[in-house]
N, C-alpha and C positions, 0 to 999 in steps of 0.2 A: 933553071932554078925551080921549076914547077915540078917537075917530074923528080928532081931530088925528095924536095919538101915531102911530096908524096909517098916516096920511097920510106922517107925518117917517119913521117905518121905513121903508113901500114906497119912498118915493122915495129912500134912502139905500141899501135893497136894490138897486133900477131901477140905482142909479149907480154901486154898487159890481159887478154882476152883470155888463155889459157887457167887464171886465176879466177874470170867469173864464173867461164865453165865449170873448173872444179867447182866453186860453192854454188852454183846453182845445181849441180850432179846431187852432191852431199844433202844438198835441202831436197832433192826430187828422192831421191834413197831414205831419209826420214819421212818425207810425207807418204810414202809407197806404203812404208812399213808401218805408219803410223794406223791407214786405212786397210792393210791387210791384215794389220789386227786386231780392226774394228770391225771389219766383216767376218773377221774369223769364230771373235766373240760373240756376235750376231746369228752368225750358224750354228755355232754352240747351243746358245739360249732357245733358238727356235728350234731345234735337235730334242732338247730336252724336255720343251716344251710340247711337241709333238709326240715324243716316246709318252704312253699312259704310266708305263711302271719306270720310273727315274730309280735306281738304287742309290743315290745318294738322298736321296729324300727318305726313304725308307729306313738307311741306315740311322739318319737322323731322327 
């Protein structure tokens, strides 16, 4: 009886589990993304802030 039960949980564990993985993948994929382009923007602004002559600033 033990060693069924067992079997019925894992395998209902196995089934349900593949569903948290996916959304915890899709939330690590949005936060990656989110922070890759926050530091992207970050390198941008320090980029331009370091460059003396910006041509966007000039053209403006």
């Amino acid at each position: 009886m033990t060693t069924e039960a067992r079997g019925e949980r894992s395998g209902a564990s196995a089934y349900e589990k593949p569903r948290k993985h996916a959304r915890s993948v899709a939330e690590q994929v949005r936060n990656t993304m989110q922070t890759f382009t926050y530091i992207f923007s970050e390198t941008l602004s320090l980029l331009s802030s370091t460059t003396p002559t910006t041509p966007r600033r000039r053209k403006r």
